[in-house]
N, C-alpha and C positions, 0 to 999 in steps of 0.2 A: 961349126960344131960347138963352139963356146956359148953361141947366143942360144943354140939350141938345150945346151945343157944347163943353163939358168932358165929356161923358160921351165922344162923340165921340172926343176930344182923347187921352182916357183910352186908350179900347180901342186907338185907335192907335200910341200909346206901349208900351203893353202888348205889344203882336203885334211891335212892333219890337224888342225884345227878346229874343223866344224866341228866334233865331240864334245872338245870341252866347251867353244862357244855355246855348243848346244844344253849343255848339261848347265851352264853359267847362266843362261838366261833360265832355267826350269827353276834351278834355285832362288834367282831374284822376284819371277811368278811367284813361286811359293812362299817367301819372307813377304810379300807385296801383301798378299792376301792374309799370310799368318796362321792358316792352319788346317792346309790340305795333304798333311801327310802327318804319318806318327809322330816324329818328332820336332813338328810344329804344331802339334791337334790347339784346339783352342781349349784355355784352360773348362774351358764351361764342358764340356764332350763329357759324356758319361750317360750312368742312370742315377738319380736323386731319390732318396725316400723322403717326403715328405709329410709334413703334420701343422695341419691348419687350425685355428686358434677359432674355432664358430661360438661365440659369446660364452667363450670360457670353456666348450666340451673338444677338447682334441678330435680332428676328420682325417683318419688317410688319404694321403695323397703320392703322386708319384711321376716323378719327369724322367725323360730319356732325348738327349742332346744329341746329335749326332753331325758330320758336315755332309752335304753333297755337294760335289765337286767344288771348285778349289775356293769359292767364297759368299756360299750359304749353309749356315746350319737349320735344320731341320728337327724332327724331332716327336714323341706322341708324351700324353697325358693322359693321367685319370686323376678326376678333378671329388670335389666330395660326393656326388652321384652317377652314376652312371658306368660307362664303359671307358677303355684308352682309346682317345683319340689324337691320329695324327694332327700335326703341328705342319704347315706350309713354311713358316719360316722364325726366326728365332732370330732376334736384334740382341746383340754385343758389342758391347763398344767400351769401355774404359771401367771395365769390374759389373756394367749394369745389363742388364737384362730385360727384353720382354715378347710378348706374343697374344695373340688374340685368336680365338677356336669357337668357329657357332656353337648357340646353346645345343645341346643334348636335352635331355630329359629338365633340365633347371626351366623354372620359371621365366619370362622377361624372352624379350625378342633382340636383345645387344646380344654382342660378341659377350663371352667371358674372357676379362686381361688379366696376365699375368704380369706383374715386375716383382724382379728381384735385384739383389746384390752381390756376387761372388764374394767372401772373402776367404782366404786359404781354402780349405774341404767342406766351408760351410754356406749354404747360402741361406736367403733369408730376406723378406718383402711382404707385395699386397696382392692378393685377387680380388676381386671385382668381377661380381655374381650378372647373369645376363639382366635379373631384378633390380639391379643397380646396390648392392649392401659391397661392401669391404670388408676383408679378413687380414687377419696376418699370419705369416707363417713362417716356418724354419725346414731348411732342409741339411740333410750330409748325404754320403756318397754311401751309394747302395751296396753290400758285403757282392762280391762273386758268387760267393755258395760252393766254388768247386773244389771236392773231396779227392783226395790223395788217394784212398783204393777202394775197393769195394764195401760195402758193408757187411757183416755178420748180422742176422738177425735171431731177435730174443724171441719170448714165447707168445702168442697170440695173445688178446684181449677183447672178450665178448662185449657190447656194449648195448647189446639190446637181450634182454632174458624176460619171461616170465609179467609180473602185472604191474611192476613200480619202474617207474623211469628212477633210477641208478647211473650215479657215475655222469650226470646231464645235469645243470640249469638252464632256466631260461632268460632270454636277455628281455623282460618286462613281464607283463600278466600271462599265464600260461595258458595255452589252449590246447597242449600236447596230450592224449591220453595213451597210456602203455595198456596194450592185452595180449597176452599170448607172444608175449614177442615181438609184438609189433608196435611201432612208435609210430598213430595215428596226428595230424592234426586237420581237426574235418573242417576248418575255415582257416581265411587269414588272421597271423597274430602274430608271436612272438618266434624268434628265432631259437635253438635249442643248440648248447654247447657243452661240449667236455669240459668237466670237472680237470681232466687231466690236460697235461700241452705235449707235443710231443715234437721230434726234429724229422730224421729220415726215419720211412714208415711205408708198409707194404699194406693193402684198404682191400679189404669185400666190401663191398656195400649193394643191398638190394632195394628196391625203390618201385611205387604202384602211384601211378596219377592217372585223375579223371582227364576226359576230355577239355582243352581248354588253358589247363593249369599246369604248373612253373612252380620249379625251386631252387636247389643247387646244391651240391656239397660243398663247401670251406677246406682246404688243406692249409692247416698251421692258423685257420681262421684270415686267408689273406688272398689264397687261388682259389676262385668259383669254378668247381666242374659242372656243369649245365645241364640242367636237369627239368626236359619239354617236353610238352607233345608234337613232335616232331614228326611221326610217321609221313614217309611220301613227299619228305621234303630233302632238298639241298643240303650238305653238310656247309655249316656256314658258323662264324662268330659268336654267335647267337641262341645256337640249337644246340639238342643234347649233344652229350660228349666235347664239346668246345671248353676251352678254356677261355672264360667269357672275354670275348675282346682280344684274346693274343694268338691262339690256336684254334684253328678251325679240325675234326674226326676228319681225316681221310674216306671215310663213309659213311652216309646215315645206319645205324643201325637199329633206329627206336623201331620200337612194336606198337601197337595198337594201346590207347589207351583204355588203360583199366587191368593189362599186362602188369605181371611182376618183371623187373627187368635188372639187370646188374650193371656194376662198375665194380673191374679190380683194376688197382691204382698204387701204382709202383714211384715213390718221391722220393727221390737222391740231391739234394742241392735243390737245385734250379729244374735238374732234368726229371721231365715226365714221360713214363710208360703209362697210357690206358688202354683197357681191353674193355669193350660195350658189348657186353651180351654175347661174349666168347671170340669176340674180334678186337685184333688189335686197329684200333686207331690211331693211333698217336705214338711214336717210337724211340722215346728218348731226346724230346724234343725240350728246348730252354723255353722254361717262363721268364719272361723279361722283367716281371714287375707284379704288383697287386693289383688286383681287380676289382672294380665297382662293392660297395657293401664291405671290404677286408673290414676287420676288429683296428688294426692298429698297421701301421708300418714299418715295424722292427724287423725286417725280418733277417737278419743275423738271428733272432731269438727262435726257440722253439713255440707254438701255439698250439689253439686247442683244434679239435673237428669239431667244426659246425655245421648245420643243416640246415636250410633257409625255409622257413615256414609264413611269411608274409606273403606269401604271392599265388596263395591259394591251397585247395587240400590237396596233401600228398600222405602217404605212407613209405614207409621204411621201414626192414628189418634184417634180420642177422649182418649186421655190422661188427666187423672183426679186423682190428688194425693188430699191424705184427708191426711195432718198434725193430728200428737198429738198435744193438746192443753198445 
């Protein structure tokens, strides 16, 4: 009975142990690798707004670090052209930084590299173009954006009336013509922006493109809402209603071109509501970041609405943004 009751005694000890053993080894995994959990995340983890130094003219830019499982960080960019694209991995090691992402729309047949420096909230290094030129650049840590209650909203503002573009410059030679209300530009040229800047904002906007041609709306002049000819195609990154690069319309909705069409467009923070042509697509979904063409990368700051007229003719009219109060 006595040998029985330490052997007993034994196994129960035993088994009472495996918990913490188990839980002591998961901890020393995690210290091993350094930042597979919250309160080990790697200090690099976040989203970065960045701003690149292209022979003296500041370029939006924009990183988002992230780990996947317990010792690769991962991650996407949107680099001075184009769209965000994913990051397969992301080197850290002693404050330094880097990564490499085939060309996109850039010239040259290299990789685009990134290095940087972590130091405290700020970071700061070189790109290196797939053409082979070098930049330098500076980043800090990108705002949240998320608002404590709802918002009130103030009183509407027209921005397209009658026969003078009002309340609009353009960002180079202009090729815009106002008639009747409607803000033409019958080839490609210059982009068209608000006089005003604005934070959270409730958007009519209607919109008429030929066959073929491309534009976009600007929100805060930093989120492209996509703006194709699309018809009979796939909801995709790409196409109307997407939020170029991050958010793909849960349905195509475009119409045939040469159709007048809408976007009303609901901006809270980060969160977006759009409705294409009386259907919701997109439901309060988080923008991660700025997309290809933004104005600048503050976006803590309020900006303008812009309308992308480089990429062919489109028309636009009764545009009415209702600010939060």
């Amino acid at each position: 009975m006595n040998q029985l009751f330490q052997t007993n005694l034994h196994r129960r000890f035993r088994f009472s142990l495996l918990p913490a053993l188990t839980l002591l080894l998961a901890v020393f995994t995690l210290n091993t690798y350094g930042y597979a959990s919250k309160s080990l995340a790697s200090p690099l983890e976040g989203r970065w707004d960045i701003t690149i130094d292209v022979s003296g003219k500041p370029s939006p830019s924009w990183l988002e670090v992230r780990h996947s499982g317990t010792h690769t960080l991962v991650g996407q960019f949107t680099g001075i052209s184009g769209s965000a694209r994913p990051i397969s991995e992301v080197h850290f090691k002693d404050g330094k930084m880097s990564f490499e992402i085939p060309p996109q729309w850039e010239r040259g047949d290299k990789n685009l590299t990134v290095e940087g420096t972590l130091a405290g909230e700020k970071l700061s290094g070189t790109l290196t173009t797939p053409d082979g030129k070098t930049y330098s650049w500076n980043g800090v840590r990108a705002p949240s954006l998320r608002r404590q209650s709802q918002p009130s909203w103030g009183k509407p503002i027209k921005l397209t009336e009658g026969n003078t573009i009002k309340g609009w410059h353009a960002a180079g030679e202009n090729q815009w013509i106002a008639e009747n209300g409607i803000l033409r530009s019958p080839k490609s040229g210059a982009n068209l922006i608000t006089d005003e800047k604005f934070n959270d904002f409730k958007l009519h906007v209607e919109f008429r493109i030929p066959k073929g041609s491309n534009s976009g709306v600007y929100l805060r002049g930093r989120y492209e809402v996509q703006v194709t000819d699309s018809k009979g195609m796939e909801p995709a990154l790409d196409q109307l209603g997407a939020i170029y690069g991050f958010i793909s319309p849960t349905e195509m909705m475009a119409k045939d071109p040469g159709e007048w069409q809408s976007f009303d467009i609901t901006l809270v923070g980060r969160m977006l509501t759009l409705v294409t042509n009386g259907k919701t697509v997109i439901c309060g979904q988080e923008i991660p970041g700025i997309t290809g063409g933004a104005l600048d990368s503050n976006e803590g700051e309020a900006g303008p609405l812009y309308i992308q007229g480089d990429h062919g003719p489109v028309e636009y009219r009764n545009i009415v943004i209702t600010p939060a109060k």
